[in-house]
C-alpha positions as a printed NumPy array, in Angstrom:
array([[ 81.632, 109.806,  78.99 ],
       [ 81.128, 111.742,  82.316],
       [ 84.51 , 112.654,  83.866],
       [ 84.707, 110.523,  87.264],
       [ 84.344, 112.387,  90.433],
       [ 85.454, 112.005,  94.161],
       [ 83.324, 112.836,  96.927],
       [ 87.083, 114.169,  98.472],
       [ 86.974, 117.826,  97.357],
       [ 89.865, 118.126,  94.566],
       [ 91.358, 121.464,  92.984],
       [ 91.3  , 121.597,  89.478],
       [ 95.082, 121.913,  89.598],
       [ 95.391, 119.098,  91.92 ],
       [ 98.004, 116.661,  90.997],
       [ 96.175, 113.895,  92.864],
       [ 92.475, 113.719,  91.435],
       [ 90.714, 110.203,  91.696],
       [ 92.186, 109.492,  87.912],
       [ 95.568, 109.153,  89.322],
       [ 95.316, 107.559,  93.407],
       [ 99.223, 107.355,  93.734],
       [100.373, 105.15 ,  96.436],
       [103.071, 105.738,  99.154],
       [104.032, 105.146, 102.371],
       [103.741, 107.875, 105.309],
       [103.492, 108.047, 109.339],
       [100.933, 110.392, 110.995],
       [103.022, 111.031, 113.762],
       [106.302, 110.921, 114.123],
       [106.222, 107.949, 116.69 ],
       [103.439, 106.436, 114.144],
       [104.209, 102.588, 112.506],
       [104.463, 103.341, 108.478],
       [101.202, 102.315, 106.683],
       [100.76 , 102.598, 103.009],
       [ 98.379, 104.642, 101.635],
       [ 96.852, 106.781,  98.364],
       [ 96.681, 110.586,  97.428],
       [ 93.332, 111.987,  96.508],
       [ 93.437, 116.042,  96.672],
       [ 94.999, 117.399,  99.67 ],
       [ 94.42 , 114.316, 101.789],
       [ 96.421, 110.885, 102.787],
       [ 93.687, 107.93 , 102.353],
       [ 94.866, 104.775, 104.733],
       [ 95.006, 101.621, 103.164],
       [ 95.201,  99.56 , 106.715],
       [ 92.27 , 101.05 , 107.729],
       [ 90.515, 100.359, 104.832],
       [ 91.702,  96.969, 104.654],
       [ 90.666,  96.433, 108.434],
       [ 87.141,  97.438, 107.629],
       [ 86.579,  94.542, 104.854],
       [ 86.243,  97.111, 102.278],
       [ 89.149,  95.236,  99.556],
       [ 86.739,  92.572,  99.129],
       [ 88.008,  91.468,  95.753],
       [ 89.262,  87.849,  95.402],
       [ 93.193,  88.477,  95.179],
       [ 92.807,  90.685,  97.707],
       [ 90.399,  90.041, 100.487],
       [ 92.624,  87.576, 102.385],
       [ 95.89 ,  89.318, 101.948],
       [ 97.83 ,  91.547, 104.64 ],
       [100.225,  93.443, 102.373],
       [ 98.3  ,  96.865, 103.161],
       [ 99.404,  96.249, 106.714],
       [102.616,  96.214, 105.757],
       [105.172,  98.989, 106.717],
       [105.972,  99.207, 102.873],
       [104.597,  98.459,  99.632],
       [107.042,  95.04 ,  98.749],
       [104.291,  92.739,  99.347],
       [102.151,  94.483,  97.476],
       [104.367,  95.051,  94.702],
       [105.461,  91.616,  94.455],
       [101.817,  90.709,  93.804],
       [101.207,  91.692,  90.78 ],
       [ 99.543,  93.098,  87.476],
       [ 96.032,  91.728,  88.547],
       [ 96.207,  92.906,  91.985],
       [ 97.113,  96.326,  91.421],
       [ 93.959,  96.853,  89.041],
       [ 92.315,  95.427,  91.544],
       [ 93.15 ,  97.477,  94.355],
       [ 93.227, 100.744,  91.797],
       [ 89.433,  99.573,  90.835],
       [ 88.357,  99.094,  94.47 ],
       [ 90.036, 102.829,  95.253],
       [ 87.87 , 104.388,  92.197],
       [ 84.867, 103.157,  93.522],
       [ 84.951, 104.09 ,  97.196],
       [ 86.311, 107.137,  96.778],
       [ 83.56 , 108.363,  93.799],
       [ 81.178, 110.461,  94.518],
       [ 78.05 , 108.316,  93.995],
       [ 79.472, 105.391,  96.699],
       [ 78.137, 105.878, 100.042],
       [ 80.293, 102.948, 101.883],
       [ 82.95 , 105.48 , 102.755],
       [ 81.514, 108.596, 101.946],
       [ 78.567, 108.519, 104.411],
       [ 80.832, 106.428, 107.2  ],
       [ 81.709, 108.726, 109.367],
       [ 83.968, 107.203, 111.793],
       [ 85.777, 105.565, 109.051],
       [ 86.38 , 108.792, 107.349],
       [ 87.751, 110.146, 110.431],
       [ 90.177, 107.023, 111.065],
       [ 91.106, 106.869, 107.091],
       [ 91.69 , 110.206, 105.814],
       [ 94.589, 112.653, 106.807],
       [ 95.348, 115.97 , 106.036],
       [ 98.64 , 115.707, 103.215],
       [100.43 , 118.672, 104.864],
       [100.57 , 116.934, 108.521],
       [101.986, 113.472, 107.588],
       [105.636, 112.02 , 107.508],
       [106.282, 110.514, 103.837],
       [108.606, 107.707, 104.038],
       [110.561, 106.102, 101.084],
       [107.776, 103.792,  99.64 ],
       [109.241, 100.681,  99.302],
       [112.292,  98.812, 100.643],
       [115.091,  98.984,  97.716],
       [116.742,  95.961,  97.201],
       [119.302,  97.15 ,  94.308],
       [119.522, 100.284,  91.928],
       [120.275, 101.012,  88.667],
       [120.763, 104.489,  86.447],
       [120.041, 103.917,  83.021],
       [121.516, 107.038,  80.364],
       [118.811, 106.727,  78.169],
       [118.448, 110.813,  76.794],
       [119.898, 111.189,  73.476],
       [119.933, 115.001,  73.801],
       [122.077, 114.661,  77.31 ],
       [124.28 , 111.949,  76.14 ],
       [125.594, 114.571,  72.931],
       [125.737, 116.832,  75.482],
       [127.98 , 115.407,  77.595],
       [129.932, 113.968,  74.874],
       [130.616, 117.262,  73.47 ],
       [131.771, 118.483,  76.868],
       [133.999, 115.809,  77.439],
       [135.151, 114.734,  73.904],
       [134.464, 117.214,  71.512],
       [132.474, 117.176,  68.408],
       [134.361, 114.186,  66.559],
       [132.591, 111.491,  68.624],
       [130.246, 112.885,  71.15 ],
       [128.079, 109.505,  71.216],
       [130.011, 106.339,  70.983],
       [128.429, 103.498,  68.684],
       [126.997, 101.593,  71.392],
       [125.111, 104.152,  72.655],
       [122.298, 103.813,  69.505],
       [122.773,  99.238,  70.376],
       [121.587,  99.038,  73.831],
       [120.432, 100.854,  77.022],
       [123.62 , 101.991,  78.782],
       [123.331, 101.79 ,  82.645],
       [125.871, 101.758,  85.947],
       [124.736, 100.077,  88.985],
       [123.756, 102.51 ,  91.426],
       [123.756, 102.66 ,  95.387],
       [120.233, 101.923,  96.801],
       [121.49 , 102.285, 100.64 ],
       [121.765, 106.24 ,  99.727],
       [118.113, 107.082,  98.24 ],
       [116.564, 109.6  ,  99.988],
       [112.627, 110.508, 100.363],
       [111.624, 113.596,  98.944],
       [112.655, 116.674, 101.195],
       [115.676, 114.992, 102.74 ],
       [118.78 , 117.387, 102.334],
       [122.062, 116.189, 100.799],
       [125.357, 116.816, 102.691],
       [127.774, 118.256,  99.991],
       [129.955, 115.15 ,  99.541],
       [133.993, 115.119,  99.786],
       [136.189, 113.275,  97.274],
       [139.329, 113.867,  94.64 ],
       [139.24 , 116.222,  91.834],
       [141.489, 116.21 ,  88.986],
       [145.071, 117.689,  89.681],
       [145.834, 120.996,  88.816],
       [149.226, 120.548,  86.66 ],
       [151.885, 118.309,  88.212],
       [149.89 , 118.806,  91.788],
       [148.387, 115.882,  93.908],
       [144.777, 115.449,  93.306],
       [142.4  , 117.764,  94.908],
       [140.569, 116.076,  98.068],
       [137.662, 118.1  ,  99.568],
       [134.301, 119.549,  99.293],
       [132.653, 118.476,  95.717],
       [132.79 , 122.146,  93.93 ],
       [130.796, 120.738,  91.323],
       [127.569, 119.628,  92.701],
       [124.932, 119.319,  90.66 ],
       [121.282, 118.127,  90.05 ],
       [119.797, 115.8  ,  86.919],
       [116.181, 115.55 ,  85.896],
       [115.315, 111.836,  86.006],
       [112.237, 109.807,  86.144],
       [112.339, 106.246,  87.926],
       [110.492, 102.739,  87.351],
       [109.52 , 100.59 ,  90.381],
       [109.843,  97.355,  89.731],
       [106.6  ,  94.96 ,  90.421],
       [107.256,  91.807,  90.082],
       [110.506,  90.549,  89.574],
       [111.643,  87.462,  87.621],
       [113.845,  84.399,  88.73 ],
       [117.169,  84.199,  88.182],
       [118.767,  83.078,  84.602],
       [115.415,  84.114,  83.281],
       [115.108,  87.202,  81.272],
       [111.892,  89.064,  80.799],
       [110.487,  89.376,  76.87 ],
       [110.115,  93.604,  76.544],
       [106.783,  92.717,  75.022],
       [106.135,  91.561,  78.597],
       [107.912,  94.049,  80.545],
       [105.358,  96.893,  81.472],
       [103.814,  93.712,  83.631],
       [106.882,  93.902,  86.007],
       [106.679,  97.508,  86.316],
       [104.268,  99.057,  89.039],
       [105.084, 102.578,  88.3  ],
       [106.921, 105.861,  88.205],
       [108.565, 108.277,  90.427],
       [110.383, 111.698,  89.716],
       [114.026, 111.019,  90.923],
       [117.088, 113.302,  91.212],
       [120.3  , 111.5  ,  90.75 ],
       [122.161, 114.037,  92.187],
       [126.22 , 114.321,  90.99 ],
       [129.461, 115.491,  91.974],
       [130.771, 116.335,  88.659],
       [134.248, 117.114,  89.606],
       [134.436, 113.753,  91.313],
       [133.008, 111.925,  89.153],
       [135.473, 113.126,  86.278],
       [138.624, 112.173,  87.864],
       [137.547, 108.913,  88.681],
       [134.736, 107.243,  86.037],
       [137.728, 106.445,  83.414],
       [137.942, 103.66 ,  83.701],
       [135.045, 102.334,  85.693],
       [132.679, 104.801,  85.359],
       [130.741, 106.329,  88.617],
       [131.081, 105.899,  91.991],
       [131.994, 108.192,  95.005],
       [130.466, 111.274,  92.322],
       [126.62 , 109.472,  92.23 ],
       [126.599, 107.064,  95.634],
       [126.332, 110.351,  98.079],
       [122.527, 110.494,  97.312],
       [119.819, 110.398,  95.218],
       [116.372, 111.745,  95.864],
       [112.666, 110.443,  94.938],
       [109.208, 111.937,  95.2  ],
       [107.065, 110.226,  97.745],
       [104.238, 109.086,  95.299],
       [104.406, 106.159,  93.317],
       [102.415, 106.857,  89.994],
       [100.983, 103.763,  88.389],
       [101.262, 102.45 ,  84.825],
       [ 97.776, 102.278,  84.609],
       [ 97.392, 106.016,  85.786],
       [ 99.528, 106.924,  82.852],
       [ 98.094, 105.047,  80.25 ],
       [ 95.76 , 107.897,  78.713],
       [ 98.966, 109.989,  78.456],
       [101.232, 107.032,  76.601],
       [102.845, 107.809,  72.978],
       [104.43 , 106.579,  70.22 ],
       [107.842, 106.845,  71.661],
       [110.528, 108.284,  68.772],
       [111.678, 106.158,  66.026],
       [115.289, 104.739,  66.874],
       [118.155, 104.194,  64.199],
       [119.457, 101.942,  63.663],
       [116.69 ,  99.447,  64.206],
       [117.103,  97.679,  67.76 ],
       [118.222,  93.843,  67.986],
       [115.082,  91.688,  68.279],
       [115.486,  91.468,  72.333],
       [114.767,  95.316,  72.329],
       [112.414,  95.35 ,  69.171],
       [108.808,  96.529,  70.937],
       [105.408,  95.419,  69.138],
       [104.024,  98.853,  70.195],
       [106.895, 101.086,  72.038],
       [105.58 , 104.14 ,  74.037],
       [106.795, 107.012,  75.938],
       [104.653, 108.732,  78.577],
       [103.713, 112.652,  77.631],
       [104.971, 113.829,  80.95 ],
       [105.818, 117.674,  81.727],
       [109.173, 118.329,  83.615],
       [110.023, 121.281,  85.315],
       [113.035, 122.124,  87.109],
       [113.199, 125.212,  90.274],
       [116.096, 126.357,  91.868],
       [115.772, 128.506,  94.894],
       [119.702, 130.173,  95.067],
       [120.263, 130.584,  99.002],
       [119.695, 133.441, 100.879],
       [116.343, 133.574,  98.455],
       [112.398, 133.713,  98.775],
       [111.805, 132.983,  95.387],
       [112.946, 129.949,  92.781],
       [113.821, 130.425,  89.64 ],
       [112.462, 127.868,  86.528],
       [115.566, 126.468,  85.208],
       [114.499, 123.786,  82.819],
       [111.343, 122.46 ,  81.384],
       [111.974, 119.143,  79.572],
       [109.331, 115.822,  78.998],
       [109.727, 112.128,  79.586],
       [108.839, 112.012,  75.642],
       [112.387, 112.905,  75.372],
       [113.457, 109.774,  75.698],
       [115.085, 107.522,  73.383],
       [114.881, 104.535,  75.382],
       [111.704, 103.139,  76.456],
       [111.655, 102.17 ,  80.115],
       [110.171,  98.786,  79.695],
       [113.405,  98.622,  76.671],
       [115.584,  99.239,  79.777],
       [114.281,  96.776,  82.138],
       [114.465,  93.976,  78.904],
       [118.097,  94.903,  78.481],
       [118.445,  94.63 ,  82.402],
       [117.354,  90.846,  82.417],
       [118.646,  90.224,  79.389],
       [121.726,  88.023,  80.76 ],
       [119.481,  86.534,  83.349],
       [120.091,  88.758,  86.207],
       [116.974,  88.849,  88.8  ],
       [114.737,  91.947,  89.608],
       [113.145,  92.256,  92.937],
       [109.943,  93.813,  93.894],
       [110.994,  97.4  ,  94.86 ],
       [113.974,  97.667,  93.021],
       [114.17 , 101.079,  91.067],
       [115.88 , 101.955,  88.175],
       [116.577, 105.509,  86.143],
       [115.911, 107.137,  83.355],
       [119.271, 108.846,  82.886],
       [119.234, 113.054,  83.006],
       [116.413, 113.578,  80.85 ],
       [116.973, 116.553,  78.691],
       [115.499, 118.09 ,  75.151],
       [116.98 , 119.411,  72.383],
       [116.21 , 123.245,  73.338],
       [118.378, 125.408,  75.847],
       [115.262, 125.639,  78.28 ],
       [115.074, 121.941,  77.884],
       [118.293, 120.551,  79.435],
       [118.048, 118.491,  82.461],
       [121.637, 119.741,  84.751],
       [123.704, 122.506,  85.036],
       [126.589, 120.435,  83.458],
       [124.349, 121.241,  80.614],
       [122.865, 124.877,  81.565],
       [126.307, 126.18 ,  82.089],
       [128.172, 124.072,  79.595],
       [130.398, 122.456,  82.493],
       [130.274, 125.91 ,  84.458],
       [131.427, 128.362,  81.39 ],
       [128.259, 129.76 ,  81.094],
       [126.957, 130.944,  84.367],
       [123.062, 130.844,  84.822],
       [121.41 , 134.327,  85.862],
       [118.792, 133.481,  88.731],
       [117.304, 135.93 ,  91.089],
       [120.233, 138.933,  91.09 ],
       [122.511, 136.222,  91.823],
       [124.523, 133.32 ,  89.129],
       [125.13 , 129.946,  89.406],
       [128.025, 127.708,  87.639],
       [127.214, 124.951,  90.166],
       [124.833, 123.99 ,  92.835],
       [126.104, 126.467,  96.23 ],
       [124.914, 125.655,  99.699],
       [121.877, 126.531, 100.861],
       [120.357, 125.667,  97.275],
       [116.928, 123.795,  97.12 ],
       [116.158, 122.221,  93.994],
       [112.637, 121.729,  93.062],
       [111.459, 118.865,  90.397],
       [107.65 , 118.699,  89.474],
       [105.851, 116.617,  86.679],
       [102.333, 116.534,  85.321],
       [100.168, 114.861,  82.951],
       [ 97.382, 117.059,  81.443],
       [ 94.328, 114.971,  80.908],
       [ 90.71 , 116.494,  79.891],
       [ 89.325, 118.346,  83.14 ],
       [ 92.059, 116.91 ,  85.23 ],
       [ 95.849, 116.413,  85.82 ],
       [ 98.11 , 113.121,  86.85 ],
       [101.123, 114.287,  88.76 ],
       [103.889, 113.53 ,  90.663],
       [103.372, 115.989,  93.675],
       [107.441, 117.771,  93.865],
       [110.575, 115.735,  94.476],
       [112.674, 118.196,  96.517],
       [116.661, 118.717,  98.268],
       [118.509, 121.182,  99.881],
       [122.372, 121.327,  99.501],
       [124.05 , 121.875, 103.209],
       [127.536, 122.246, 104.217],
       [130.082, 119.282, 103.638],
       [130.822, 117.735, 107.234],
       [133.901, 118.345, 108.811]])
């Protein structure tokens, strides 16, 4: 089969060929209302514009006003058979052999803006969010750190998707910076606790799910079901304060070390986008219960890379390449265990992957990890790193490589600056 084409001139290392059409939300001024829109190449494609012009014509649809909305809830909330809709309407206009926007000049010139001259805004409004710690290879990891070698995973790790209920107020677009946050640190001997500037801050490869639809209250969804309330994926970095979060996660878990920020791309990739690159996610053992048991459970073969640009320098440095394969719960096994006890999702809500990090040294997902908890300094650019400094950018990317094209994630970036007074 002929590989589909856009009339929108794409590089072959685009991230944002016509096989993927992400959607987000961006202004084209700064005074601009936010509209949603889709990537294709290096350009912004406007959905409100397109909408205006009768050109969603399809019956779910045609008489609805959720892409003139200043988010994508509405459209979200619609569901599975409105996104293929919308994703099949998209392919068509923007292929190379459709005239009805290609050879409309003034609609062109209304609909299409330059990538590198918009404002991204976050994409939809979040309601509530969760972290999942769903990486086998960073929960040993951090076990072995904390615990030692007797019991690095506890039993209930391998039972069900462990998760902490996360701060949505705090998420961040892409390209936001983070304020180093303040807290207490463990005491030094008989001392009082240490109260200041976090002087373990630190970044965690993660992927997010956007949820779709949601599901009423008291009524969990069946995981067979659950890639249906799922819309798609974003590359998210849950950002941590590790020497906060030690001193105070016993016996709670995290707070003041997570709620500071957390940063996503700008481009929501959908399901369907990803479906040529889904795979047999890993076997698990022991068997899960029969709430988590999937009739066909997959994984998405996603490349993650990690850059860190020290401050002070022109150049990044490639600090970790992992995969969303890496995995060891599925996400639609995490948003099953999420509902499982009746508790509601909401269009837009988001929910983590958990640090997602391999079983190689060049595959670990934090410095926690990189450094072994800061013993083992990384070497980048003439300069080392225990911890993130100020003045650090961080740099995630992911792609999908398909046959003669790519589906990616565009970069989900943050720069560390100086704690506030």
């Amino acid at each position: 089969m002929a590989l589909l084409k856009s009339f929108v001139d794409v590089r072959p290392d685009s991230h944002f060929p016509i096989q993927n059409l992400p959607y987000g939300v961006f202004k084209p001024e700064p005074s601009s209302s936010p509209r949603p829109g889709v990537a294709i190449g290096d350009f912004v494609l406007d959905l409100s514009e397109i909408f205006r012009d009768g050109l969603f014509d399809g019956p779910i649809l045609r008489d609805s006003d959720c892409f003139l909305q200043p988010n994508l809830n509405k459209f979200l909330a619609m569901g599975r058979p409105a996104w293929k809709e919308a994703r099949s309407t998209l392919q068509k206009l923007l292929s190379s052999g459709e005239p009805t926007l290609r050879d409309n000049d003034e609609l062109r010139k209304k609909s299409f803006y330059e990538m590198s001259k918009v404002e991204m805004v976050l994409p939809m409004v979040i309601g509530d969010y969760t972290d999942f710690f769903a990486s086998m290879h960073h929960a040993k990891n951090c076990g072995l750190i904390f615990r030692g070698p007797q019991n690095p995973i506890n039993p209930n790790w391998f039972q069900l998707p462990i998760a902490y209920h996360g701060r949505a107020s705090s998420i961040v677009i892409s390209g936001t910076d983070i304020i180093r946050p303040r807290g207490q640190g463990h005491p030094q001997g008989s001392s009082t606790p240490y109260f200041g500037p976090s002087q373990k801050l630190d970044f965690e490869l993660e992927m997010a799910a956007v949820v779709g639809t949601g599901n009423e209250l008291g009524k969990p969804i069946d995981v067979n079901n659950a890639a249906d309330h799922i819309f798609g994926l974003v590359l998210m970095n849950d950002w941590s304060a590790r020497d906060i979060q030690a001193w105070e996660y016993v016996p709670l878990g995290p707070f003041l070390g997570k709620s500071f920020g957390t940063t996503i791309s700008p481009w929501i990739v959908t399901l369907d986008a990803l479906e040529p690159f889904a795979r047999q996610a890993s076997k698990q053992d022991p068997p899960p219960l029969p709430y988590l048991a999937e009739k066909t459970s997959v994984n998405y073969d996603i490349s993650l890379e990690v850059q860190l640009r020290p401050a002070g320098k022109d150049d990044s440095c490639v600090v970790t390449r992992s995969n969303f394969q890496n995995l060891y719960w599925t996400v639609t096994q995490q948003l099953a265990h999420h509902t499982v006890n009746g508790c509601n999702l909401r269009p837009g809500d988001l929910f983590g992957t958990g640090t997602i990090s391999g079983p190689e040294p060049g595959s670990l997902g934090c410095l926690l990890e990189l450094t072994w908890n800061g013993q083992k300094p990384l070497s980048l650019n003439g300069t080392s790193r225990k911890f993130l400094e100020d003045g650090d950018e961080v740099i995630f990317t992911g792609l999908c490589k398909g046959d003669g094209y790519n589906v990616g994630f565009g970069k989900c970036t943050g720069k560390i600056v100086p704690s506030l007074p």
